[in-house]
C-alpha positions as CSV (number, residue, x, y, z in Angstrom):
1,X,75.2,89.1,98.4
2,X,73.5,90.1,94.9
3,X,69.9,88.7,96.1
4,X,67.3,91.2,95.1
5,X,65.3,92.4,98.2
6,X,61.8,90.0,97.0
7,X,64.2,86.8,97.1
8,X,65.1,87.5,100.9
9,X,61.2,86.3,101.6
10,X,61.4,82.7,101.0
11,X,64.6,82.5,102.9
12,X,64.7,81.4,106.7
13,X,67.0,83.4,108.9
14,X,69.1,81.5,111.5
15,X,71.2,83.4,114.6
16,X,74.3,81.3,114.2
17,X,75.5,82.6,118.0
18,X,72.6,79.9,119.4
19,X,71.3,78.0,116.5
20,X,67.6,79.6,116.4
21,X,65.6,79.8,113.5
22,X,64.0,83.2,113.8
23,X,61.7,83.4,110.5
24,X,61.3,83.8,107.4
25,X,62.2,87.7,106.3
26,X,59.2,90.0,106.4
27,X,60.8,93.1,105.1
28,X,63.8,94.8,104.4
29,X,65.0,98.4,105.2
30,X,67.0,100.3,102.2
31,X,68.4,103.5,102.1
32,X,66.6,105.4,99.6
33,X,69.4,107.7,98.4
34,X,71.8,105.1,97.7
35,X,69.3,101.7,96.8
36,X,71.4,99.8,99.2
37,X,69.9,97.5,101.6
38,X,70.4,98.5,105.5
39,X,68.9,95.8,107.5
40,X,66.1,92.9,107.5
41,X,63.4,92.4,109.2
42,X,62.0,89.5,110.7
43,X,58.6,88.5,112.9
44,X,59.6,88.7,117.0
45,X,58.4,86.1,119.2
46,X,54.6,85.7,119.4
47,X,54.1,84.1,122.8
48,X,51.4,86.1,123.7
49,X,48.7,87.7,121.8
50,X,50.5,91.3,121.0
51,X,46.9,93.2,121.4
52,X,48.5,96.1,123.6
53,X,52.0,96.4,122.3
54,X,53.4,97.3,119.8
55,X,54.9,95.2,116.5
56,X,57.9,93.0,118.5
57,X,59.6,92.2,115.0
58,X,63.7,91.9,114.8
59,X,65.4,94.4,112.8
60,X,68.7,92.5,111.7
61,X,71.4,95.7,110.8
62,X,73.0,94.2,107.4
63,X,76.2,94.4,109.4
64,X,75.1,91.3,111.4
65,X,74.3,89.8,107.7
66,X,77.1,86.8,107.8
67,X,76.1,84.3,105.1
68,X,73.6,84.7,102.6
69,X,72.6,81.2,100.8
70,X,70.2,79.1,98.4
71,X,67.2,79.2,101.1
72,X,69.4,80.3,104.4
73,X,70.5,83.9,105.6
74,X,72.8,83.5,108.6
75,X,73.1,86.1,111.2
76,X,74.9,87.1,114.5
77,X,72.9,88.8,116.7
C-alpha cells in the first residue's frame, strides 16, 4: 500500500461485503504529525438534491482499506 495520496483519485472504490461501487476517492484524511494516511473519503449517495443537509460523503477508516490495486481500492464497510 505505497500509493501516494493523488493516485487514490483515479481509483474506484468497491465495498466488497455487497459488491457496490461507491466512487471514485475525493479525498483523503492524514495525520499530520506522523504523514500517515488515516482514512478516504468518497462522494455519499446523491438521490436527492443535498440543498439543506449537509456534505453526505463516506469516510472509509484505513482499517476497512482491504486491497489496494492498479485502478481498484477494495473496502469492508
Amino acid at each position: 500500500m505505497g500509493d501516494k495520496g493523488l493516485d487514490f483519485k483515479h481509483k474506484e472504490v468497491v465495498n466488497i461485503k455487497d459488491g457496490k461501487r461507491l466512487g471514485y476517492v475525493q479525498d483523503v484524511c492524514a495525520d499530520l504529525e506522523t504523514g500517515m494516511i488515516t482514512a478516504i473519503i468518497v462522494p455519499g449517495d446523491k438521490k436527492l438534491l443535498n440543498l439543506f443537509s449537509g456534505s453526505n460523503d463516506i469516510e472509509i477508516p484505513w482499517k476497512n482499506i482491504k486491497c489496494i490495486g492498479e485502478d481498484l481500492i477494495l473496502v469492508e464497510i
